[in-house]
C-alpha positions in Angstrom: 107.5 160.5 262.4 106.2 157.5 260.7 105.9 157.1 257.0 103.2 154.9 255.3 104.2 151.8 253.5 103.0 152.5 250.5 104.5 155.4 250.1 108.1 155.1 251.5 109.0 151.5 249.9 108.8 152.8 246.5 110.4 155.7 247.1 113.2 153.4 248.7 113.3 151.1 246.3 114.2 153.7 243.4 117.0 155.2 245.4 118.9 151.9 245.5 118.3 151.6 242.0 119.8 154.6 241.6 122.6 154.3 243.3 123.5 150.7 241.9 123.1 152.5 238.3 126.0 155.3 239.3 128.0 152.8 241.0 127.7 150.4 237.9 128.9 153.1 235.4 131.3 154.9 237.9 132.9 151.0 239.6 132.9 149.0 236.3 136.2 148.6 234.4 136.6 145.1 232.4 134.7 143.5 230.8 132.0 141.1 232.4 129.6 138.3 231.1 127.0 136.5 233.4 125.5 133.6 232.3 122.8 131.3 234.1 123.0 127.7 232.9 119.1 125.5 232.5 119.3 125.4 236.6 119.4 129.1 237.2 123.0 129.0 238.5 125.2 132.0 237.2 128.5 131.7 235.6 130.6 134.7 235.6 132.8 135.1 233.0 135.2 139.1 233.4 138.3 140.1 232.1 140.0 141.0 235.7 138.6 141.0 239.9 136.7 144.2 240.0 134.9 143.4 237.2 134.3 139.8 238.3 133.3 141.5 241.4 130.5 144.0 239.9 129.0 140.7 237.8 128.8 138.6 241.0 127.3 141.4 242.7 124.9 141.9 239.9 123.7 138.1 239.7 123.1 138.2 242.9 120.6 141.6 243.4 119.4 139.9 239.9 118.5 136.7 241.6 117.9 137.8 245.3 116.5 141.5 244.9 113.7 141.4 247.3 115.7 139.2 250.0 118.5 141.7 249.6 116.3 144.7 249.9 114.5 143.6 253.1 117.6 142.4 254.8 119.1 146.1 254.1 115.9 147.1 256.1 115.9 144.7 258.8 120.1 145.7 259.0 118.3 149.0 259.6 115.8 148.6 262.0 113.2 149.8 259.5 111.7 146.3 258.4 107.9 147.0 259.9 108.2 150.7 258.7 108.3 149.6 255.2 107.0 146.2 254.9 104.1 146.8 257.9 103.7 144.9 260.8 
């Protein structure tokens, strides 16, 4: 069954959300502070691995959101089904 577009990316796009918000709150233990210096590089800055693990993870759906998304989708066969083509 094919789903349009316009419908199904949204819809997509809110359960990753939501599962990045439960893993943040569930996952996170230390402490963690990301900083981007005048270039737009992050610095991470966390009190042990897993957290410095969650803040790189974070900088990096903060900086590369869309090209993360529609790798997920191409990783799942489903890139024309929700981008069109």
């Amino acid at each position: 069954m094919l789903c349009h577009t316009a419908t199904m990316l949204p819809r997509w796009v809110a359960s990753v959300a939501v599962v990045a918000v439960c893993c943040a709150t569930v996952c996170h233990a230390g402490t963690v502070e990301v900083l981007h210096d005048n270039w737009g590089v992050p610095h991470i800055y966390s009190s042990d691995n897993p957290a410095m693990a969650f803040g790189y993870g974070y900088a990096t759906a903060e900086d590369h959101g869309e090209l993360c998304l529609s790798l997920y989708a191409g990783a799942r066969c489903r890139t024309a089904q929700y981008y069109g083509g």
